[in-house]
C-alpha positions as CSV (number, residue, x, y, z in Angstrom):
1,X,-35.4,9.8,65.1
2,X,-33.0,11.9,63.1
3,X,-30.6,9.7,61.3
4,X,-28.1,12.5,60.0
5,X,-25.4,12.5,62.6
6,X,-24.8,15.9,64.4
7,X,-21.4,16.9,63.1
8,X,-23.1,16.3,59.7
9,X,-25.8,18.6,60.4
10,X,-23.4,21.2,62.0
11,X,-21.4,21.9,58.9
12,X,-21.5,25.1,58.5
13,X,-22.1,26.8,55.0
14,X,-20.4,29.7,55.3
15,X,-16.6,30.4,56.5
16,X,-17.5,33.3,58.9
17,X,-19.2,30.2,61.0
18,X,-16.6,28.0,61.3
19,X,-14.6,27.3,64.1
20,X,-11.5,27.6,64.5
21,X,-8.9,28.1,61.6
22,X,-8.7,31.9,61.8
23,X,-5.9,32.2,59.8
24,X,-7.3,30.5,56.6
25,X,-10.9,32.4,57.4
26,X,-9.9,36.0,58.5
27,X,-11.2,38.8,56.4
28,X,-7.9,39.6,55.2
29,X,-6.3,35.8,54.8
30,X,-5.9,34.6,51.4
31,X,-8.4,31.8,51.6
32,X,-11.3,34.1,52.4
33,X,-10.5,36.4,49.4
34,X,-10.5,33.8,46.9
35,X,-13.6,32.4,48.3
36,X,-15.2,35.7,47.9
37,X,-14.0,36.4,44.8
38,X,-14.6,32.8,43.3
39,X,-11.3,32.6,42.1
40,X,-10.3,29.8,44.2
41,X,-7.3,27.6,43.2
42,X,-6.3,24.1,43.3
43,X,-5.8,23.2,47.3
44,X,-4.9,20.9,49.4
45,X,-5.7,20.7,52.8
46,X,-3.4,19.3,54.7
47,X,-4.2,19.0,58.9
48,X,-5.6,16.5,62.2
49,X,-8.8,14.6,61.5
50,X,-12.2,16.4,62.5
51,X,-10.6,19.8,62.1
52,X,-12.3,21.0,59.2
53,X,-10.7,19.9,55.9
54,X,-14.3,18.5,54.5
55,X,-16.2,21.7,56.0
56,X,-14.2,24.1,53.9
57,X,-13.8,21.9,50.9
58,X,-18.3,22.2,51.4
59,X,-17.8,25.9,52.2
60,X,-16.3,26.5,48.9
61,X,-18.5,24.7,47.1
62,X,-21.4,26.6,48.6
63,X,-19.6,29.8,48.1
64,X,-18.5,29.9,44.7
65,X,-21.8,28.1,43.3
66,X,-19.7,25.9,41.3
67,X,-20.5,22.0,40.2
68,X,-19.2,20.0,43.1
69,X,-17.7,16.3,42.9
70,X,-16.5,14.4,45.9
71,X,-14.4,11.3,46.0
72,X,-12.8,9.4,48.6
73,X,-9.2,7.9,47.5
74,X,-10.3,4.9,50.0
75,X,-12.8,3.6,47.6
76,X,-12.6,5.3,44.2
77,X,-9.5,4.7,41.4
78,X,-8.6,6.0,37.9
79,X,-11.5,5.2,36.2
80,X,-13.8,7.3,39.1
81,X,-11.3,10.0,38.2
82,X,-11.5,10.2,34.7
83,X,-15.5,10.2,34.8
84,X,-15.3,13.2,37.1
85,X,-12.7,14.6,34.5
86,X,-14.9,13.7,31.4
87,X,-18.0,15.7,33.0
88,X,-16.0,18.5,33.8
89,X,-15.3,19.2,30.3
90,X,-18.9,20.4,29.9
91,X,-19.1,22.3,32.6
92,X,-17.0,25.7,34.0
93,X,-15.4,26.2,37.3
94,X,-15.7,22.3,38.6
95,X,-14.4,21.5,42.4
96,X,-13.2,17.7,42.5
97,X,-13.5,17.0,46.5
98,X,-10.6,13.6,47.2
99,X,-10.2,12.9,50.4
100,X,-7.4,11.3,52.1
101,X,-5.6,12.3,48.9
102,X,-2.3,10.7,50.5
103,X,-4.0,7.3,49.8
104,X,-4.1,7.4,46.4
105,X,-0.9,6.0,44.5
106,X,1.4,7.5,42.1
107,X,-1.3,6.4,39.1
108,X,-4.5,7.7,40.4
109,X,-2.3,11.1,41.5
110,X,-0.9,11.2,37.9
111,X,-4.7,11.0,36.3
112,X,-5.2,14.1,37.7
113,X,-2.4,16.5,36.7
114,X,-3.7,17.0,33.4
115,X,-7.0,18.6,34.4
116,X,-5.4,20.4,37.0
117,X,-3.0,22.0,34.6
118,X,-5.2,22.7,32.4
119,X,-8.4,24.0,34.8
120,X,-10.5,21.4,33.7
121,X,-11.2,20.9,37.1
122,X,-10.3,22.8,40.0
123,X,-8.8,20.2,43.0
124,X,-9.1,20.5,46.5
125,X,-7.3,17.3,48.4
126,X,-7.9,16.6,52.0
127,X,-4.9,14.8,53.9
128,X,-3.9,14.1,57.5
129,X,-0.1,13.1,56.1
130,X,2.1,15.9,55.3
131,X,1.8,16.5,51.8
132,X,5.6,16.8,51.2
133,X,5.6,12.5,50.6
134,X,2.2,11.5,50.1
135,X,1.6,13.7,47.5
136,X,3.1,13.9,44.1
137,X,5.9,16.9,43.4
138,X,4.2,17.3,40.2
139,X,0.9,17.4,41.4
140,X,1.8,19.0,44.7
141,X,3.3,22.1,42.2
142,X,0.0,23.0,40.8
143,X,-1.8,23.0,44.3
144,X,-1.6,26.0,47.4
145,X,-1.2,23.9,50.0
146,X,-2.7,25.2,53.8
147,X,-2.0,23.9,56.9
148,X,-4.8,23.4,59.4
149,X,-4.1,23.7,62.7
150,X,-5.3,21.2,65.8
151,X,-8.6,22.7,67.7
152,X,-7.9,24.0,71.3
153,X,-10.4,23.6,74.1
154,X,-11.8,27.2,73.2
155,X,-12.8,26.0,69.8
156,X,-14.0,22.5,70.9
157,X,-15.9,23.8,74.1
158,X,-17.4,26.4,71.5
159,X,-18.4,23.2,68.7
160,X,-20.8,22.1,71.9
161,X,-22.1,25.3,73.0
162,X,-23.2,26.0,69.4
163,X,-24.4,22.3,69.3
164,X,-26.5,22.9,72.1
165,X,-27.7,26.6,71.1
166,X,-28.5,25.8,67.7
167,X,-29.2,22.2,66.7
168,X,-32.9,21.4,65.5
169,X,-33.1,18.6,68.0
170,X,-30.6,19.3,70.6
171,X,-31.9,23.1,71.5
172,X,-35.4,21.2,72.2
173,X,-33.7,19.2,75.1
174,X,-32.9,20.7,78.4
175,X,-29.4,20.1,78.6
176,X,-27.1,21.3,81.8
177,X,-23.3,20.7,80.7
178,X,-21.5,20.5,84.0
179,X,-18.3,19.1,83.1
180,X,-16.5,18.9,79.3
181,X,-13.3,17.0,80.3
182,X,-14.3,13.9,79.2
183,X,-16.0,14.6,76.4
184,X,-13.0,16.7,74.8
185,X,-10.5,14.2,76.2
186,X,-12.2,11.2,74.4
187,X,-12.8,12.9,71.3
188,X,-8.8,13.8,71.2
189,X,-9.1,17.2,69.6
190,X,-11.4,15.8,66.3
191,X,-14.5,18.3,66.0
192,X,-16.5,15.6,64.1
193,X,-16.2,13.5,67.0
194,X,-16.7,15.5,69.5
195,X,-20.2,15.9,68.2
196,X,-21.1,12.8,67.5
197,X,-20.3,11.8,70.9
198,X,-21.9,14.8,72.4
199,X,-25.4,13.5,70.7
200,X,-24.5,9.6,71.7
201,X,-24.3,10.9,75.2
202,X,-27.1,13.1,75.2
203,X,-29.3,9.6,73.6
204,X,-27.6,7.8,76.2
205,X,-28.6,9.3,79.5
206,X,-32.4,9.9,77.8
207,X,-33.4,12.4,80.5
208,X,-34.8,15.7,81.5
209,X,-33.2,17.5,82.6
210,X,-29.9,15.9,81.0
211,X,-27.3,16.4,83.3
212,X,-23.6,15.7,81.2
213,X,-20.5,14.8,83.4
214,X,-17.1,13.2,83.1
215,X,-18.5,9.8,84.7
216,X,-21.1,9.6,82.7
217,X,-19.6,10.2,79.6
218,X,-17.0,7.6,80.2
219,X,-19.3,4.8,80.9
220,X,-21.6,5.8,78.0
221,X,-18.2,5.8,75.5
222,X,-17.4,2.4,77.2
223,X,-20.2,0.9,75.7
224,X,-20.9,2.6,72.8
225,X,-18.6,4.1,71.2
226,X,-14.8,1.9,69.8
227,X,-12.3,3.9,71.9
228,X,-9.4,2.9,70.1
229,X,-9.4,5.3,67.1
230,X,-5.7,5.5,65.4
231,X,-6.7,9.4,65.0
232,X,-7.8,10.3,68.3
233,X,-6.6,10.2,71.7
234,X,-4.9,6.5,71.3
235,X,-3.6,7.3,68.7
236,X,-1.6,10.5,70.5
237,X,-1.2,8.7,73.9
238,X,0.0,5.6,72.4
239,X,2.6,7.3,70.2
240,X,3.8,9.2,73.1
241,X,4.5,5.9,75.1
242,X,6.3,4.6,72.4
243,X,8.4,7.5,72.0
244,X,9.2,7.8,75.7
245,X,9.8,3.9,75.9
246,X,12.2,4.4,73.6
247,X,14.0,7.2,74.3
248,X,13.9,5.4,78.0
249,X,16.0,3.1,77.0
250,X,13.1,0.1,77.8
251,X,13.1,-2.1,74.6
252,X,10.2,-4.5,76.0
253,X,8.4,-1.5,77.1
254,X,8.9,-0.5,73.0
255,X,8.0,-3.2,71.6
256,X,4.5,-3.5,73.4
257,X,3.4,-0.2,72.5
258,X,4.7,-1.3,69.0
259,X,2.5,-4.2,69.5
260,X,-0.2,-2.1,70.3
261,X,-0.3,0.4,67.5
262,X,0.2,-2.4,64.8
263,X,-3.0,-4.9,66.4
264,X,-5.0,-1.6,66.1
265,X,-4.0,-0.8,62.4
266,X,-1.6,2.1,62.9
267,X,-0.3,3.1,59.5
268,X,3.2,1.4,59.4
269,X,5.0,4.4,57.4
270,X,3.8,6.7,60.2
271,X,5.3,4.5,63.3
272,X,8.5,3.9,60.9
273,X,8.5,8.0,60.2
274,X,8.6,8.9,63.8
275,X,11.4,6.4,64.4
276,X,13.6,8.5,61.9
277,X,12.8,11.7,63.8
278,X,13.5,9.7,67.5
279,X,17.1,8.1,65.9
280,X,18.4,11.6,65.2
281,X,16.7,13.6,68.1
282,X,17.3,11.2,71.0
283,X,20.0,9.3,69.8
284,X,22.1,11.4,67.3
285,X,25.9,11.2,67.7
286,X,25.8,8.8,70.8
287,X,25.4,5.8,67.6
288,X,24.9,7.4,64.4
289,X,24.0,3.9,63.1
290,X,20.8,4.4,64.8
291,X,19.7,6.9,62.0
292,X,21.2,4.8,59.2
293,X,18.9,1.8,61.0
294,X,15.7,3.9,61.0
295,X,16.0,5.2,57.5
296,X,16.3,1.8,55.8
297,X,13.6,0.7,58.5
298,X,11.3,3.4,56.6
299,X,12.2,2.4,53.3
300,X,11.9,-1.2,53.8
301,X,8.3,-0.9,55.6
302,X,7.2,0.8,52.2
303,X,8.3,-2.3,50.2
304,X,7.1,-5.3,53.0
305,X,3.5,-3.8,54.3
306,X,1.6,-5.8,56.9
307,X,2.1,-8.2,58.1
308,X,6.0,-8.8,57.5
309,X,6.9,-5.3,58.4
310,X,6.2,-5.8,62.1
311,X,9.1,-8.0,62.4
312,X,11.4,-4.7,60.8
313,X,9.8,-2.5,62.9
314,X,10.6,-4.7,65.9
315,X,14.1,-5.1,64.6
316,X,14.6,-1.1,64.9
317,X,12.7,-0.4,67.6
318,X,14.5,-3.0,69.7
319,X,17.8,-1.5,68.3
320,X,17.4,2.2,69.3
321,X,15.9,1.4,72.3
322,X,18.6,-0.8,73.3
323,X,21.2,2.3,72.3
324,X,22.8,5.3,74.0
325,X,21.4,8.2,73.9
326,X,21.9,12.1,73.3
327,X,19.7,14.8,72.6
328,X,22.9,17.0,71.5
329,X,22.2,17.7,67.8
330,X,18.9,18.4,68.7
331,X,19.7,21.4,71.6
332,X,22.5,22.9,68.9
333,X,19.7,23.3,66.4
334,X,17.3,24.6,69.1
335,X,20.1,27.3,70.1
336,X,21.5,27.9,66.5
337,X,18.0,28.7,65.4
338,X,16.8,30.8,68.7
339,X,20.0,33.1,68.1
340,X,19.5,33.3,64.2
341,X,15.9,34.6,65.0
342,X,17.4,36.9,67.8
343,X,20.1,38.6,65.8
344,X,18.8,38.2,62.3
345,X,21.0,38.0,59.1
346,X,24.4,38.5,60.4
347,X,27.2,39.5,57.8
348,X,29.2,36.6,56.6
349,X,33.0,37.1,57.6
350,X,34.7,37.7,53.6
351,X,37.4,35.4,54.6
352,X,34.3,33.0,53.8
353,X,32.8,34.0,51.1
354,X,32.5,32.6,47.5
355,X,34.3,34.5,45.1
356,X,33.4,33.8,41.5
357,X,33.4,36.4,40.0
358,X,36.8,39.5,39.7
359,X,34.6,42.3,41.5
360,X,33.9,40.1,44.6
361,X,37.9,39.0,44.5
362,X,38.6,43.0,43.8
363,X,36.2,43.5,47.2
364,X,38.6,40.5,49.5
365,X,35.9,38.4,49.1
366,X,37.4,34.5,49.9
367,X,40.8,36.7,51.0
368,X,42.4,35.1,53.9
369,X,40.7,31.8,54.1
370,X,42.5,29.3,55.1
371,X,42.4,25.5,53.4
372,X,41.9,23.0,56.0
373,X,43.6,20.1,53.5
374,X,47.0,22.4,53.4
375,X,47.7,22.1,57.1
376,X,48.3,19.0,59.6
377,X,45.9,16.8,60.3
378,X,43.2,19.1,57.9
379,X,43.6,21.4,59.9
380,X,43.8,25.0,60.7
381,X,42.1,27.8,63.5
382,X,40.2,30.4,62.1
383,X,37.1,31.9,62.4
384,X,33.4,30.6,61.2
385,X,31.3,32.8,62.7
386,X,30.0,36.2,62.7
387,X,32.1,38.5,64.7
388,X,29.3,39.5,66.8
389,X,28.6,36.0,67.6
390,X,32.1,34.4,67.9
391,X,33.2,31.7,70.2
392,X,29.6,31.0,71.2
393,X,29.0,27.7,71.3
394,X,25.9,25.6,70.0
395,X,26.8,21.8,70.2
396,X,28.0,20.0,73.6
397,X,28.3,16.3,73.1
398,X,26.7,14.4,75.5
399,X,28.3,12.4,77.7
400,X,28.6,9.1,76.0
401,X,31.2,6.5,74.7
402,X,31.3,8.1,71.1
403,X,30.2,11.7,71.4
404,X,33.1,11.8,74.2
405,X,35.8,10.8,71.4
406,X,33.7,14.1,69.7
407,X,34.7,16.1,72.5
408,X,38.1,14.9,72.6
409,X,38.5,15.8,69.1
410,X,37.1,19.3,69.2
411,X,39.6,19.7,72.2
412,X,42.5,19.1,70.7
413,X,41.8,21.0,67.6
414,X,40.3,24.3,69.2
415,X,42.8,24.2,72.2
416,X,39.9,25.6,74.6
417,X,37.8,27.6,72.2
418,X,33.8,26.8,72.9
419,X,34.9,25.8,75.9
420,X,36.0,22.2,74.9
């Protein structure tokens, strides 16, 4: 019995056979030509679990024929680190392989700048957090950072065909795949485990001709496989609850999907991230507090931790559930940026401009604008738009306690413009 699972012996070697990420392995993509030239920089790859962040870091390595370390920031430290670094000295062109960089502290990220900077070693970092916090701005400056995106069906449906077609063990079995649902639905979009659910299920029904449909690949996961994975499909379905509990104004609702992703070891700055995003997209001007509540929520679960931080957590999530709600902000943004990409770089009025220097006053740049502190109650109409886009309006407060004062205010001051 083979003991190397099939995702393992899958990898691909080369980045003409992987699937999926087209836009880091095209012919003409940036990635491919530094591959191929073996000038490859120091990376991070930032993307999903399972959709190829440890095959390409492998696919370099076998590409460029260099000296290959790997270390995962969930077991090693500083002193793993600087015995990479210390062998690298005697060597050329090293890759250092850390996965889930974002887990490493500000310490074990530090220990690796200087080698960076100095191409003692050559870093590729694998991360499912965005890279922008979990990842040192110093460090962060001396790595390209690409963005893998989530596999489709097409790409998943294609991981089991080539499974099928080209696996030592698996192409000897007479395999009839009648339905895929399950199988992609339970692996939530993660190639690795896909595949290694594809071979559990193919062990599991142990016959010939092995016939693989949704049933039976749900009773099969039922009892062999730990369906609650905080990177797969719980992970996604669960969040989405929680969201929509939320922004459904059901606090009890909230807090049991809360419950939920905290008893199965969600990471507590990723439930406290998305409750900054929820205060300002479904709450917004309807109770600004809710954003000032979420924010300090964040902060404080990086202090607390587990256990303590549930109770925070709770505290917020009770809050902007219990609160009104307007998705406002959110739609003007939407429509601000929809026109922008429309109509491109429209002229600023020169009423508007900055002025700093004699030329731009000599060419009426600033002329004619009007100070808003000179006039009654800091105010004064004049136009802030483009003149091909004026009087088009972007934000309509929703109809709540506070964003209806909001209205109230715009009305008086713009006497009908917008339509207020």
């Amino acid at each position: 019995m083979n003991q190397t699972p099939l995702a393992e012996r899958m990898r691909p070697n080369r980045l003409e056979d992987l699937i999926g990420q087209e836009h880091l392995s095209a012919p003409n993509s940036f990635l491919h030509k530094a591959i191929k030239s073996g000038n490859v920089p120091s990376l991070i790859l930032w993307g999903p679990p399972g959709v190829g962040k440890t095959t390409i870091a492998n696919i370099i390595a076998n590409e460029i024929k260099a000296p290959f370390y790997t270390l995962s920031a969930i077991s090693s430290g500083v002193k793993d680190i600087r015995e990479v670094i210390d062998k690298a000295k005697f060597q050329m062109g090293v890759v250092l392989f850390i996965d889930e960089i974002h887990r490493f502290n500000k310490s074990q990220q530090d220990a690796l700048l200087g080698a960076v900077e100095k191409g003692v070693i050559r870093l590729i970092g694998a991360t499912t957090e965005n890279p922008s916090f979990e990842v040192n701005a110093a460090l962060l400056s001396r790595c390209q950072v690409f963005t893998l995106n989530s596999l489709g069906k097409t790409e998943l449906e294609a991981m089991i065909h080539q499974a099928l077609e080209k696996d030592i063990f698996l192409k000897k079995k007479k395999v009839e795949l009648k339905e895929t649902e399950a199988l992609l639905r339970l692996s939530g979009g993660d190639g690795r485990k896909l595949l290694n659910l594809l071979e559990i299920v193919i062990d599991g029904i142990n016959e010939d001709p092995c016939v693989i449909e949704n049933k039976i690949v749900i009773e099969i996961a039922q009892q062999k496989v730990a369906l609650y994975d905080k990177s797969g499909e719980q992970h996604y379905d669960i969040i989405s609850a929680f969201i929509k509990s939320i922004r459904g104004s059901d606090p009890n609702a909230a807090v049991y999907w809360l419950a939920r992703m905290i008893e199965g070891g969600e990471d507590v700055k990723f439930i406290a991230r998305r409750l900054v995003i929820l205060a300002s997209e479904d709450i917004g001007n309807a109770n600004p507090n809710a954003l000032l509540l979420a924010t300090n929520c964040f902060e404080a679960v990086k202090i607390i931790g587990y256990p303590e931080s549930r109770i925070i957590l709770s505290q917020c999530v009770t809050y902007l559930a219990s609160s009104a709600k307007s998705n406002a902000s959110y739609m003007a943004i939407n429509k601000a940026q929809e026109l922008v990409r429309e109509k491109g770089d429209l002229s600023v009025p020169l009423h508007l401009r900055n002025a700093p220097t004699k030329l731009m006053k000599d060419l009426d740049y600033g002329k004619g604008y009007k100070y808003a502190h000179d006039y009654e109650n800091n105010f004064v109409s004049q136009e802030f738009l483009p003149d091909e886009i004026k009087n088009l309006k972007f934000y309509e407060p929703g109809n709540n306690a506070r964003e209806n004062e909001l209205r109230r205010f715009l009305k008086d001051r713009w006497k009908g413009k917008y339509g207020y």
